[in-house]
N, CA, C and O atoms as a GROMACS GRO file, in nm:
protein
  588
    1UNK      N    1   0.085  -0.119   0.000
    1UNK     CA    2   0.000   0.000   0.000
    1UNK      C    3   0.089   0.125   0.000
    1UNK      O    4   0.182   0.134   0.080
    2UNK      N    5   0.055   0.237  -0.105
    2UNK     CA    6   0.126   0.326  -0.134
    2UNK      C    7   0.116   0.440  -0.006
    2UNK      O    8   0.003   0.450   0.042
    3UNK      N    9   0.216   0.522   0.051
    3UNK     CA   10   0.157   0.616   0.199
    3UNK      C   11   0.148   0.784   0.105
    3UNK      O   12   0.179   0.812  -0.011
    4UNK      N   13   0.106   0.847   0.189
    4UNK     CA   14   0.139   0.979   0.159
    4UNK      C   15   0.290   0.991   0.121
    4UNK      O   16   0.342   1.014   0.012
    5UNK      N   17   0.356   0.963   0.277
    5UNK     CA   18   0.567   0.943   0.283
    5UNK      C   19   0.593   0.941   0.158
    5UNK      O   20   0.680   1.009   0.104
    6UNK      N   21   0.504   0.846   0.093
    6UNK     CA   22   0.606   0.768  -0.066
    6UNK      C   23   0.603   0.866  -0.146
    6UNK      O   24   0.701   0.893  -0.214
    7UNK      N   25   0.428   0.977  -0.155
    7UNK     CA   26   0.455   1.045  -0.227
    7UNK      C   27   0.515   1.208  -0.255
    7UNK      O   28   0.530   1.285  -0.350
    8UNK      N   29   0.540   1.205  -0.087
    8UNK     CA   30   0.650   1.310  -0.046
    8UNK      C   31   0.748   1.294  -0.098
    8UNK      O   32   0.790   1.365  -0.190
    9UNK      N   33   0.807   1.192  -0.048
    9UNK     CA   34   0.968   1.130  -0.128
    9UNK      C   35   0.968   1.192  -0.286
    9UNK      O   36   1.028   1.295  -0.316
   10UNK      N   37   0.892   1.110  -0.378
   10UNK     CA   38   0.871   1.168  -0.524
   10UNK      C   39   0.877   1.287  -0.526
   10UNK      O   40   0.974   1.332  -0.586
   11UNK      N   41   0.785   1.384  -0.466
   11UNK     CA   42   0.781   1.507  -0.478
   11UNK      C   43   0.939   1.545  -0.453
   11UNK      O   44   0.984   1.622  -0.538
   12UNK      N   45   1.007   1.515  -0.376
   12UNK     CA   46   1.098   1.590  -0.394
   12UNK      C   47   1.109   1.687  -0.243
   12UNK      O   48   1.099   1.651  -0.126
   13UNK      N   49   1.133   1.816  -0.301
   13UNK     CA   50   1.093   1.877  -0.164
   13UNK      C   51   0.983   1.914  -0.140
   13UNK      O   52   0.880   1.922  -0.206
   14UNK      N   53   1.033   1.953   0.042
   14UNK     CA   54   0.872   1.904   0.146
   14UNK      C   55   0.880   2.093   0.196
   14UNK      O   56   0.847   2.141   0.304
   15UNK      N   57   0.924   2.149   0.096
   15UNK     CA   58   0.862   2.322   0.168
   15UNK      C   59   0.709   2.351   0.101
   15UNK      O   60   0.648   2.345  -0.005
   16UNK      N   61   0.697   2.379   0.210
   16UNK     CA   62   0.566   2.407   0.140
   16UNK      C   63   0.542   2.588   0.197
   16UNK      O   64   0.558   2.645   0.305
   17UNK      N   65   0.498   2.631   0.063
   17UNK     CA   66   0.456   2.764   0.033
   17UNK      C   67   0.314   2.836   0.167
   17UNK      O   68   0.198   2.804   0.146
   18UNK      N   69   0.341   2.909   0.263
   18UNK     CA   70   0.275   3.000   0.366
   18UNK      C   71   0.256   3.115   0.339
   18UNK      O   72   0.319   3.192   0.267
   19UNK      N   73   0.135   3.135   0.419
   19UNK     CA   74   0.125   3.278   0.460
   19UNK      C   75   0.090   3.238   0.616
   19UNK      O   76   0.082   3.132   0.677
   20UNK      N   77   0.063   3.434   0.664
   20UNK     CA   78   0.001   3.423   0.795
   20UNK      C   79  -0.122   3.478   0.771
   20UNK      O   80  -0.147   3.552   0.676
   21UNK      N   81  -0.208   3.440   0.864
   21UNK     CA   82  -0.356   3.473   0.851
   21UNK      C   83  -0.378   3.636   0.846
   21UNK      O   84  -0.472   3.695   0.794
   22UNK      N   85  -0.236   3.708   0.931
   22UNK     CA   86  -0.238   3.849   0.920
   22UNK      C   87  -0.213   3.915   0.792
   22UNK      O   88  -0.258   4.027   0.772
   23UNK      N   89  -0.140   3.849   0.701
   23UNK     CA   90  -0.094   3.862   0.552
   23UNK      C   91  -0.246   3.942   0.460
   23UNK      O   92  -0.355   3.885   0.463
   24UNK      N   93  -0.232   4.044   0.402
   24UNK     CA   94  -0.374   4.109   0.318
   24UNK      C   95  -0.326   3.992   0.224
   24UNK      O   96  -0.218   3.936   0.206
   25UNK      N   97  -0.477   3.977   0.160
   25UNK     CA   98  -0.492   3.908   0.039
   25UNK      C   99  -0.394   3.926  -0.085
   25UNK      O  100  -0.342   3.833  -0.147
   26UNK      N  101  -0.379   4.066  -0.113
   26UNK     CA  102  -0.250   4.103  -0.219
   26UNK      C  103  -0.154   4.047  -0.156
   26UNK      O  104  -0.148   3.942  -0.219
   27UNK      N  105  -0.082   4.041  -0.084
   27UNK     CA  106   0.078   3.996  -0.031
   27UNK      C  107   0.006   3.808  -0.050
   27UNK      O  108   0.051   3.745  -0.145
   28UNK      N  109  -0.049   3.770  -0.001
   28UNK     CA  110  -0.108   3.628  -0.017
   28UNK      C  111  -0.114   3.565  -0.170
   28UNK      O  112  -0.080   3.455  -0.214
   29UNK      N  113  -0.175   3.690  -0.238
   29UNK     CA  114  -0.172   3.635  -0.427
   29UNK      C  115  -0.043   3.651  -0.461
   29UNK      O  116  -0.002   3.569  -0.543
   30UNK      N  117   0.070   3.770  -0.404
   30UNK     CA  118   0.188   3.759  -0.451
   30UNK      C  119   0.292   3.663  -0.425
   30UNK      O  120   0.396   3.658  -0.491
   31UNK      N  121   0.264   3.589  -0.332
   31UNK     CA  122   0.322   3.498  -0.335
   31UNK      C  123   0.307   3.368  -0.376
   31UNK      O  124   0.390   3.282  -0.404
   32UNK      N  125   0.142   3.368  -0.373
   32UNK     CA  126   0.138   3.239  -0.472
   32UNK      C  127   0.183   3.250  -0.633
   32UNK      O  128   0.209   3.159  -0.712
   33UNK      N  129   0.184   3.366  -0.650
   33UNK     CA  130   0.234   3.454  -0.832
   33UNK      C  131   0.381   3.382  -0.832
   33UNK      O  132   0.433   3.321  -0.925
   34UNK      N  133   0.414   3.397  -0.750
   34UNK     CA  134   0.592   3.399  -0.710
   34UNK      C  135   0.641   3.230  -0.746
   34UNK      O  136   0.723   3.189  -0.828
   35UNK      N  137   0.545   3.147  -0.638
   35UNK     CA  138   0.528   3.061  -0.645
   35UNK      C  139   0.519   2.973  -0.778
   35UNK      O  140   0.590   2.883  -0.823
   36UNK      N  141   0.445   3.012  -0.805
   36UNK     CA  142   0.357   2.988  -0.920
   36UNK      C  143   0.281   2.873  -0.878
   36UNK      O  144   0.297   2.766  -0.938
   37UNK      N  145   0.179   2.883  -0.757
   37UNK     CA  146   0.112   2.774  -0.692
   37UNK      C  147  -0.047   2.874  -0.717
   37UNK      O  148  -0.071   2.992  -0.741
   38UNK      N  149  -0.160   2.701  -0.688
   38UNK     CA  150  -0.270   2.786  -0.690
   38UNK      C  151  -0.332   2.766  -0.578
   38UNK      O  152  -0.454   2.758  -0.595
   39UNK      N  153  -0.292   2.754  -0.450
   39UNK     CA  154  -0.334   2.760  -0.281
   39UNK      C  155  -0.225   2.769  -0.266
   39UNK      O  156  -0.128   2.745  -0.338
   40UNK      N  157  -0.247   2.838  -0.084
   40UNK     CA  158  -0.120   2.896  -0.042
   40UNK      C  159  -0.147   2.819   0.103
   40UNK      O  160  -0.250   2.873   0.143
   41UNK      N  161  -0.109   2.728   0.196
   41UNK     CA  162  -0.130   2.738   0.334
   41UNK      C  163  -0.100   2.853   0.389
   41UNK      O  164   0.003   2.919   0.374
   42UNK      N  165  -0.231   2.887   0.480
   42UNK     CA  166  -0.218   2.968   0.634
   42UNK      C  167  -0.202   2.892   0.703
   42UNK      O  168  -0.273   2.792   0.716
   43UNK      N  169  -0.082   2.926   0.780
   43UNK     CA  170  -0.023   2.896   0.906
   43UNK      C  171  -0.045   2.975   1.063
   43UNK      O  172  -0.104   3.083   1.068
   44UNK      N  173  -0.015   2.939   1.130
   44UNK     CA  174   0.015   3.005   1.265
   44UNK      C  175   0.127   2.928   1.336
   44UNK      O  176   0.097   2.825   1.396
   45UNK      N  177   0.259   2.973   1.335
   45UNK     CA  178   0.387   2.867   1.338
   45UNK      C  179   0.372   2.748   1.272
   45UNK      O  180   0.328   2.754   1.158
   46UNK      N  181   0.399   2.633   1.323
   46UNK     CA  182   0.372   2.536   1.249
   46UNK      C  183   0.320   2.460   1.203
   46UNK      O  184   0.353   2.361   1.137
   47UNK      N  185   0.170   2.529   1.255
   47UNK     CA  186   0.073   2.475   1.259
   47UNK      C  187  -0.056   2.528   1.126
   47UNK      O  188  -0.094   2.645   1.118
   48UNK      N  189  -0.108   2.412   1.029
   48UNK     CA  190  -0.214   2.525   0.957
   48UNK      C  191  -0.332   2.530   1.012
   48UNK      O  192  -0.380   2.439   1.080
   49UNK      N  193  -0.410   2.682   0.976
   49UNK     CA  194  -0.505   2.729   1.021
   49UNK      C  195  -0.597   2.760   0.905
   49UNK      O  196  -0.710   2.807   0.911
   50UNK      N  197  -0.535   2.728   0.812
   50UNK     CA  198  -0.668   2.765   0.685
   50UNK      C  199  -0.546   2.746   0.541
   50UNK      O  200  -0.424   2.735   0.528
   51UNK      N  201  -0.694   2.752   0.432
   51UNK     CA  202  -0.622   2.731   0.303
   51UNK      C  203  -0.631   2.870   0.194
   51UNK      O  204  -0.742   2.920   0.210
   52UNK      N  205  -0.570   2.931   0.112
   52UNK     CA  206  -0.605   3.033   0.093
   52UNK      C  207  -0.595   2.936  -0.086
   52UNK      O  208  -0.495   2.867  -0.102
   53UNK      N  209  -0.698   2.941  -0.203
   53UNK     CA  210  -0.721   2.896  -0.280
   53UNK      C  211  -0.770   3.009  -0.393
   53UNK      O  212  -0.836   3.108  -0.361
   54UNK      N  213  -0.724   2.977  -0.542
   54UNK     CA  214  -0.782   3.046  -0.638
   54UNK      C  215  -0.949   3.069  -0.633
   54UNK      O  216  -0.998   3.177  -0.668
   55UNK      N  217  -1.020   2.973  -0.594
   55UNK     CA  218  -1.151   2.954  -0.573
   55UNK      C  219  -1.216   3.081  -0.442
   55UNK      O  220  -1.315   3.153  -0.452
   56UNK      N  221  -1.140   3.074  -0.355
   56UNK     CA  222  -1.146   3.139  -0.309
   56UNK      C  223  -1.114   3.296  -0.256
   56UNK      O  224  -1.132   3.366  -0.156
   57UNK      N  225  -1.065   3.303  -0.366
   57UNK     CA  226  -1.016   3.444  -0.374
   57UNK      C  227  -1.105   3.482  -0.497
   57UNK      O  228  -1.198   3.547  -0.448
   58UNK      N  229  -1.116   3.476  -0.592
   58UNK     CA  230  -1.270   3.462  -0.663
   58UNK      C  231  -1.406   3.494  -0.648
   58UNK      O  232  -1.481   3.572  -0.706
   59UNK      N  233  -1.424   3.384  -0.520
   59UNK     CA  234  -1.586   3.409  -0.443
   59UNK      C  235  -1.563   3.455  -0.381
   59UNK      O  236  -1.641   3.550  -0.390
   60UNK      N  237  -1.467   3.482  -0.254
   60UNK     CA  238  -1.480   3.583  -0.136
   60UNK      C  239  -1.401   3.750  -0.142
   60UNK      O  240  -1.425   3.843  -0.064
   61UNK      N  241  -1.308   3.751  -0.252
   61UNK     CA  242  -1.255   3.851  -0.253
   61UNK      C  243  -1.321   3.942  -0.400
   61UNK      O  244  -1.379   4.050  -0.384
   62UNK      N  245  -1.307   3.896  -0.507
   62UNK     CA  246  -1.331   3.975  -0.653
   62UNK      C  247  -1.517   3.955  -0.648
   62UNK      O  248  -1.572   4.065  -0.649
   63UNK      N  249  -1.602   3.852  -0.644
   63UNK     CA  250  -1.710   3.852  -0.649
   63UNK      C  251  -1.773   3.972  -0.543
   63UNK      O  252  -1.847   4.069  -0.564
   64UNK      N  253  -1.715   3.925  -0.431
   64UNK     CA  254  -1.783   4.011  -0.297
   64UNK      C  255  -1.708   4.154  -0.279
   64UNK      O  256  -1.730   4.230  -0.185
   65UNK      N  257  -1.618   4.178  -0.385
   65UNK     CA  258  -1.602   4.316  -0.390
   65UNK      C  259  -1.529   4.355  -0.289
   65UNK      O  260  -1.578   4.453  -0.233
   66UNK      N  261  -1.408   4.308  -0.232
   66UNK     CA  262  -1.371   4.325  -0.110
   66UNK      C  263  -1.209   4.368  -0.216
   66UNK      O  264  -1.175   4.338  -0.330
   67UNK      N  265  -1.126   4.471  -0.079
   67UNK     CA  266  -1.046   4.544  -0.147
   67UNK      C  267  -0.898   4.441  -0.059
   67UNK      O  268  -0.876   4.452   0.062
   68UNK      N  269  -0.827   4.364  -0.139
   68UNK     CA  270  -0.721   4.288  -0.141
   68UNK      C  271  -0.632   4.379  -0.053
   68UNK      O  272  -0.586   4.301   0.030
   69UNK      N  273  -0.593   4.479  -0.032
   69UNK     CA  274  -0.495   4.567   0.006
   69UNK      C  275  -0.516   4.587   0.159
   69UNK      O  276  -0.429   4.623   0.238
   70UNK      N  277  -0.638   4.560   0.186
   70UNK     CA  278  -0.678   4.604   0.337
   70UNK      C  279  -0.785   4.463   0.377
   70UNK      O  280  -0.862   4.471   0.473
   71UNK      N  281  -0.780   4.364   0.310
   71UNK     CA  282  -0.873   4.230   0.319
   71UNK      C  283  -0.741   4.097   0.413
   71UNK      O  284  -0.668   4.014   0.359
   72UNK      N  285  -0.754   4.121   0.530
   72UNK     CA  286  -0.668   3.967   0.576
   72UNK      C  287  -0.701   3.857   0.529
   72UNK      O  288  -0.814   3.827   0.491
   73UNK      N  289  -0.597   3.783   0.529
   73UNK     CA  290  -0.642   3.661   0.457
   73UNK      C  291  -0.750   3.544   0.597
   73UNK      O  292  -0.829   3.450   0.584
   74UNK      N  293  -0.709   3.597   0.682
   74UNK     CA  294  -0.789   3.547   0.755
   74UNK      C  295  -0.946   3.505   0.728
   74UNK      O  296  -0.998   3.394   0.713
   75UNK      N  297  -0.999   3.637   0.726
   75UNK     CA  298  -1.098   3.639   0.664
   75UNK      C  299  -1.216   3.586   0.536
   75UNK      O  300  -1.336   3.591   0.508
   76UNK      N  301  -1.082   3.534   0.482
   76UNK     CA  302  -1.105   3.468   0.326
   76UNK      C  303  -1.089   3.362   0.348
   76UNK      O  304  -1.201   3.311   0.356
   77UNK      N  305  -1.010   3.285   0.364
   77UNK     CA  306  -0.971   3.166   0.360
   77UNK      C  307  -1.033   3.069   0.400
   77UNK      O  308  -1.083   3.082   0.511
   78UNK      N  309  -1.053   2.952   0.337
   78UNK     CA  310  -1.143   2.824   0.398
   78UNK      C  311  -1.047   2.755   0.532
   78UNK      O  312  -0.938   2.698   0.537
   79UNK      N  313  -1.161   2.798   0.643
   79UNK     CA  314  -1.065   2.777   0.775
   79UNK      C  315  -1.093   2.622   0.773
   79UNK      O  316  -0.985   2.577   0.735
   80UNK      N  317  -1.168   2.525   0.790
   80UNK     CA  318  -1.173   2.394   0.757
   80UNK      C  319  -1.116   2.368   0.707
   80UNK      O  320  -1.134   2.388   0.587
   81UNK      N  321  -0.967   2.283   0.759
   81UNK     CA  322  -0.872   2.236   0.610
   81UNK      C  323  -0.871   2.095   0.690
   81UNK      O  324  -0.840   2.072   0.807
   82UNK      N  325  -0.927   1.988   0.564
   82UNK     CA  326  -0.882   1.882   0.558
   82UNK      C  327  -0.730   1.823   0.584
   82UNK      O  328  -0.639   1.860   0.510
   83UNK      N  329  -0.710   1.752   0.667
   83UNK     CA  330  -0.514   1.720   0.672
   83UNK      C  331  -0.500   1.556   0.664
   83UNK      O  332  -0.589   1.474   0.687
   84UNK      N  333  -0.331   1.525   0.618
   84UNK     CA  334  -0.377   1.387   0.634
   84UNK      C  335  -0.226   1.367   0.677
   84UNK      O  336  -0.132   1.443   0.651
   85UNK      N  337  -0.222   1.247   0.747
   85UNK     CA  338  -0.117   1.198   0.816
   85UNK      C  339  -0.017   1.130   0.722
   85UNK      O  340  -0.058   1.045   0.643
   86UNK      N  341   0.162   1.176   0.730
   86UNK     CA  342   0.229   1.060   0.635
   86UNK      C  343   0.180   0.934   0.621
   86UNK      O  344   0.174   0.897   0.504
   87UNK      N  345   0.139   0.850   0.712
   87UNK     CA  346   0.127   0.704   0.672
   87UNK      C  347  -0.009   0.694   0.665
   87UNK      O  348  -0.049   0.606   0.741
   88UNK      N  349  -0.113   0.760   0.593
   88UNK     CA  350  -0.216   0.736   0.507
   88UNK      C  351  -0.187   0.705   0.412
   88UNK      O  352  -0.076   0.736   0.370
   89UNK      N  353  -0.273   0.630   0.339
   89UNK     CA  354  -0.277   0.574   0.229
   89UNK      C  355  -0.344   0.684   0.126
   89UNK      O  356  -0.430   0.770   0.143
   90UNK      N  357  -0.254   0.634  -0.011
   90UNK     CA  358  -0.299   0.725  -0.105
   90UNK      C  359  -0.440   0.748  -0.145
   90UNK      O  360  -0.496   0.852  -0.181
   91UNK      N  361  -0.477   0.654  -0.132
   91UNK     CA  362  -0.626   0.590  -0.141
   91UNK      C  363  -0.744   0.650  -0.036
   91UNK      O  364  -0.864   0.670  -0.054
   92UNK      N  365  -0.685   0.666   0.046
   92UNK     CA  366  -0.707   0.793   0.162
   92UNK      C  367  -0.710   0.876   0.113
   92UNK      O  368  -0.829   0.889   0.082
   93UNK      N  369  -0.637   0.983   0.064
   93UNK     CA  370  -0.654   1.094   0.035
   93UNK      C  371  -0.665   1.130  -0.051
   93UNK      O  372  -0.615   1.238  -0.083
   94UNK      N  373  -0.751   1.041  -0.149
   94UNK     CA  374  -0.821   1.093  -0.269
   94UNK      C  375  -0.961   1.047  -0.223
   94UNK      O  376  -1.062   1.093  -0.278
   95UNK      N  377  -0.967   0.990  -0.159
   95UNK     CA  378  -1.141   0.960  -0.080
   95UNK      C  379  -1.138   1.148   0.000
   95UNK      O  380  -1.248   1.203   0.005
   96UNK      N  381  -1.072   1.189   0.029
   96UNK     CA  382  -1.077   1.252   0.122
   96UNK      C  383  -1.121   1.394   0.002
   96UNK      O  384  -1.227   1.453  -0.016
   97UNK      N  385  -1.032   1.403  -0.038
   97UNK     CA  386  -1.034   1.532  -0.189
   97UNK      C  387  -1.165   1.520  -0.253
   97UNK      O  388  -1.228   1.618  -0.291
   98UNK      N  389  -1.215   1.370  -0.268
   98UNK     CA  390  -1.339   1.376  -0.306
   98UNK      C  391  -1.470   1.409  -0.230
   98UNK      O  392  -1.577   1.462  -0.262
   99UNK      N  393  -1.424   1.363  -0.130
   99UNK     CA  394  -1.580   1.418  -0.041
   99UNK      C  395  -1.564   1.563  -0.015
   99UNK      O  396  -1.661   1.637  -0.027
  100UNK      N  397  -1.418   1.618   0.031
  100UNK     CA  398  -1.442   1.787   0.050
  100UNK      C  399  -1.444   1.810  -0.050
  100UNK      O  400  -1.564   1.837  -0.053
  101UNK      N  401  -1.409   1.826  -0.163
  101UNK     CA  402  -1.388   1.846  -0.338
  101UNK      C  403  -1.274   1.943  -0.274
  101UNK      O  404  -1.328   2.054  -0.263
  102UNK      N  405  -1.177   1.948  -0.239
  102UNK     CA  406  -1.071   2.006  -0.215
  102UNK      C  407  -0.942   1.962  -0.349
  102UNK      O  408  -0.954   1.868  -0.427
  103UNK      N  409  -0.843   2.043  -0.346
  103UNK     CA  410  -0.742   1.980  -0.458
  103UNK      C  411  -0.631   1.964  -0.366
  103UNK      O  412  -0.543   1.885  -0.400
  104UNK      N  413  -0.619   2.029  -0.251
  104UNK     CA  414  -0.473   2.006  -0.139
  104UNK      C  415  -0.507   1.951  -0.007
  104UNK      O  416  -0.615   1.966   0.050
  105UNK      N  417  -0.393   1.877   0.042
  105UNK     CA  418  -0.371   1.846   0.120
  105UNK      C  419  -0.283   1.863   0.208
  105UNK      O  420  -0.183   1.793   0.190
  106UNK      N  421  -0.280   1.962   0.338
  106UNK     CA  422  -0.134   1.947   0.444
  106UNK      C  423  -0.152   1.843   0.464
  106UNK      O  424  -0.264   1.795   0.487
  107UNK      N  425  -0.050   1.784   0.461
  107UNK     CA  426   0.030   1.635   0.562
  107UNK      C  427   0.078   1.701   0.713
  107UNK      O  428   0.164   1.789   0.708
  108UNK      N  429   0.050   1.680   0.783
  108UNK     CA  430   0.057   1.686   0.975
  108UNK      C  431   0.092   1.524   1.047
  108UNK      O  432   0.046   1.411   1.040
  109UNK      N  433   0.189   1.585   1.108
  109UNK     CA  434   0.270   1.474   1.228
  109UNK      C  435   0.249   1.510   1.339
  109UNK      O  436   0.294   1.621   1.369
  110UNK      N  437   0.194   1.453   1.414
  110UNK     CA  438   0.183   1.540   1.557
  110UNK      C  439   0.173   1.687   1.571
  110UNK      O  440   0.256   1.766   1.616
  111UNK      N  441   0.067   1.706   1.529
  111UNK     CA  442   0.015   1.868   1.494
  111UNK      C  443   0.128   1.996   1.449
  111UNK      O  444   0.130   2.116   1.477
  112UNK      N  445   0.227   1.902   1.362
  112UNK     CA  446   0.317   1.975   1.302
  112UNK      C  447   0.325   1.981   1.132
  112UNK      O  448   0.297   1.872   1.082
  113UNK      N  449   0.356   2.080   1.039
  113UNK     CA  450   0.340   2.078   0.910
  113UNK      C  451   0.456   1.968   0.861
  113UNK      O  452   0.573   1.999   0.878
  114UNK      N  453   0.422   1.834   0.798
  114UNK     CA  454   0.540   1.830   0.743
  114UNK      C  455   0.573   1.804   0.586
  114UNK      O  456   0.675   1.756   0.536
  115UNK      N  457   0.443   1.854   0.519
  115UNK     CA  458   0.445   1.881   0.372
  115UNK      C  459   0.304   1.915   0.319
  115UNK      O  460   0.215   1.956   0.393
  116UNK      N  461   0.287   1.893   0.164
  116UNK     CA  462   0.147   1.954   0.151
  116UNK      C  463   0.105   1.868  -0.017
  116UNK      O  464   0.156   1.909  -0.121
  117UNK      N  465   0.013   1.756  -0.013
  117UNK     CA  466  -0.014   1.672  -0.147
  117UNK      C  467  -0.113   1.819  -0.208
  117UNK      O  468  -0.171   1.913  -0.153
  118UNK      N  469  -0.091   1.776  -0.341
  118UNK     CA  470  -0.222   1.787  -0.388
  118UNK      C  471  -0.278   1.715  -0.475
  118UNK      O  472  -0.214   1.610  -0.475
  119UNK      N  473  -0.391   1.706  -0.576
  119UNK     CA  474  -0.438   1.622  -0.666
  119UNK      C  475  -0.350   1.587  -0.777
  119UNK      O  476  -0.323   1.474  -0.818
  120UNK      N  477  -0.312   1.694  -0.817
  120UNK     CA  478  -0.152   1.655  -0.944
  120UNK      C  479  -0.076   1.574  -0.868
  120UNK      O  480  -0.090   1.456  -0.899
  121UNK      N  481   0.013   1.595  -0.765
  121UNK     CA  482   0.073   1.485  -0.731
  121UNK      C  483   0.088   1.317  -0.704
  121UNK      O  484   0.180   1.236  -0.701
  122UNK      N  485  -0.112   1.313  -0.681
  122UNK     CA  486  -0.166   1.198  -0.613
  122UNK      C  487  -0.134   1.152  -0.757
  122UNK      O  488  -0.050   1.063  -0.771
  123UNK      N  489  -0.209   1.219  -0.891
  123UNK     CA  490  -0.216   1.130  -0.977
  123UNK      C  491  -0.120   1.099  -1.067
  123UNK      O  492  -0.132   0.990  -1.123
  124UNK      N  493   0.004   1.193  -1.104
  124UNK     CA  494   0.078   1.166  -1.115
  124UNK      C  495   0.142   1.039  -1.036
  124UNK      O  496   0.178   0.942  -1.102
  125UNK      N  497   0.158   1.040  -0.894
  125UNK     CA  498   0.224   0.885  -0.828
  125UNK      C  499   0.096   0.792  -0.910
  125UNK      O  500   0.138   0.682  -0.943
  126UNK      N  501   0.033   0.802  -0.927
  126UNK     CA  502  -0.066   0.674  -0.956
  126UNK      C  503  -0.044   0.652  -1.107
  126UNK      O  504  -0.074   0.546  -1.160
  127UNK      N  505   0.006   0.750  -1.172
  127UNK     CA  506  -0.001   0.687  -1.327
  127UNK      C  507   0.131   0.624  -1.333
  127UNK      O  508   0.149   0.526  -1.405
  128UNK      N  509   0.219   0.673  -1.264
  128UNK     CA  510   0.394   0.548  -1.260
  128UNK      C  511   0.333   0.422  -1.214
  128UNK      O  512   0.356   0.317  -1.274
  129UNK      N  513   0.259   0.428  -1.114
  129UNK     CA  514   0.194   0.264  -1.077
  129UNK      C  515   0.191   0.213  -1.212
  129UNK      O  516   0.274   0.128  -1.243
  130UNK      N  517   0.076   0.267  -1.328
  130UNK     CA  518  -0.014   0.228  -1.403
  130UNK      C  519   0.088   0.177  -1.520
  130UNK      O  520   0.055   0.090  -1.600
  131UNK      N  521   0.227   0.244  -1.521
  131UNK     CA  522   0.276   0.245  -1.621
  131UNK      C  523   0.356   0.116  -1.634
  131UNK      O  524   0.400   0.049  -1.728
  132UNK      N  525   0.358   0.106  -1.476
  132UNK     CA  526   0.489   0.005  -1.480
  132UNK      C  527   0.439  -0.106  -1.472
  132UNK      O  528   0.517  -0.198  -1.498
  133UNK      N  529   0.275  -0.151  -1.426
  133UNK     CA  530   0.207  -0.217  -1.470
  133UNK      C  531   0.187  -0.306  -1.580
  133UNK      O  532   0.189  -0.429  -1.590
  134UNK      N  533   0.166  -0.198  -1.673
  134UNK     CA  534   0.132  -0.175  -1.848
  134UNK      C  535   0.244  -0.224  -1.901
  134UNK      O  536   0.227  -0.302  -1.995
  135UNK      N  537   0.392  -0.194  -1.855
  135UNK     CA  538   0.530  -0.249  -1.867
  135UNK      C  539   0.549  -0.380  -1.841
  135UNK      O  540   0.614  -0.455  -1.914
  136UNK      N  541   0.473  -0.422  -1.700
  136UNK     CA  542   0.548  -0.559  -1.697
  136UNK      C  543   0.443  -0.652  -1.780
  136UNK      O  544   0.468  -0.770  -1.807
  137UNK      N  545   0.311  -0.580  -1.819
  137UNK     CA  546   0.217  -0.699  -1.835
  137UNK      C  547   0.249  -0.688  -2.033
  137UNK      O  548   0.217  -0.789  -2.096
  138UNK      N  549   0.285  -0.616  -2.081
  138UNK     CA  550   0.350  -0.606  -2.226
  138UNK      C  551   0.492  -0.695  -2.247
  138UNK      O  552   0.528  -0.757  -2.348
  139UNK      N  553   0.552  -0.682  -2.132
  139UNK     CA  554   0.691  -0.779  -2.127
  139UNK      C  555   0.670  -0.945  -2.155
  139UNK      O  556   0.737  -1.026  -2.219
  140UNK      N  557   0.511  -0.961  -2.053
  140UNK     CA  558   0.488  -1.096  -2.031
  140UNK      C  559   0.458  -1.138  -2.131
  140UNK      O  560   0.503  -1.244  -2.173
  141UNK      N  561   0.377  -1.070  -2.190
  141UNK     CA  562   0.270  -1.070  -2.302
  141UNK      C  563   0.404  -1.111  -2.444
  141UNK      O  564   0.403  -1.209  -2.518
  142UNK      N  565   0.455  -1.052  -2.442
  142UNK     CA  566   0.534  -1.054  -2.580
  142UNK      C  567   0.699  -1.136  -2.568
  142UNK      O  568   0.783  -1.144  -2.658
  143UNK      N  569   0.711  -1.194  -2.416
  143UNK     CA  570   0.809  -1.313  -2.365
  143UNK      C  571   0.931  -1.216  -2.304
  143UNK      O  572   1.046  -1.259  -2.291
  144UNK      N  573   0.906  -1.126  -2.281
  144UNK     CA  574   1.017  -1.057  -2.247
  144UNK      C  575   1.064  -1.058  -2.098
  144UNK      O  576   1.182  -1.038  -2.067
  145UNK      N  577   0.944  -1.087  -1.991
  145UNK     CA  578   0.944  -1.117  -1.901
  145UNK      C  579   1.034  -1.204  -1.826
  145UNK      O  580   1.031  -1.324  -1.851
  146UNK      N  581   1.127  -1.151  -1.723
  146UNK     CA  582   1.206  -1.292  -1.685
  146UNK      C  583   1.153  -1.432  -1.618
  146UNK      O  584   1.066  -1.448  -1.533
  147UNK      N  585   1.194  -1.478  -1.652
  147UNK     CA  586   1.148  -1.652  -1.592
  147UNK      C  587   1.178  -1.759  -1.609
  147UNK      O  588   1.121  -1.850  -1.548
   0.00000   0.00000   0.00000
């Protein structure tokens, strides 16, 4: 069974892109710009406290007419954030993405940040499964297979 861990590892590195809930919405989009990410975790030390999302900056900030420059992100942000533990299963946390319809995930260790999935990542790890699959069962298929 594949964990979150495994697909940390793949990813590569485990920084994951913050703000603080005190951060205005402009300093919050500029860094996801920077980034070039489309959610940003809010934090409060090491801990997250909300998700700040394209979706949500959309409906709560440009729809509702609210002025980015003087708007905390506090305020905006979907404070309900789904989290999932390294040794969940991947399978986990696409059950999980599906019922919130969320696209990210912090990963938390003992109420500490220690990375952040999102849906590209999940499926990306899942199509190397698929591939190498597709690889060994074409090997068998055509004798290439060792045995």
């Amino acid at each position: 069974m594949d964990t979150i861990a495994t697909v940390l590892e793949e990813k590569g590195s485990r920084h994951v892109i913050t703000v603080s809930p005190n951060h205005t919405v402009r300093e919050a989009v500029k860094v996801m710009c920077e980034a070039r990410v489309g959610a940003v975790l809010v934090c409060e030390e090491r801990s997250p406290c909300g998700i700040l999302s394209e979706r949500d900056l959309m409906v709560r900030v440009i729809l509702a007419g609210r002025n980015p420059d003087t708007t905390p992100v506090r305020e905006v942000m979907t404070a309900e954030v789904a989290c999932i533990r390294p040794d969940a299963s991947v399978d986990e946390a696409m059950a999980i993405m599906t019922d919130r319809r969320c696209r990210h995930l912090p990963v938390v260790q003992e109420g500490e940040l220690v990375g952040l999935v999102s849906i590209g990542d999940l499926v990306r790890h899942e199509s190397q499964g698929q591939k190498f699959v597709i690889r060994m069962l074409t090997d068998y298929v055509t004798g290439k297979y060792p045995g």
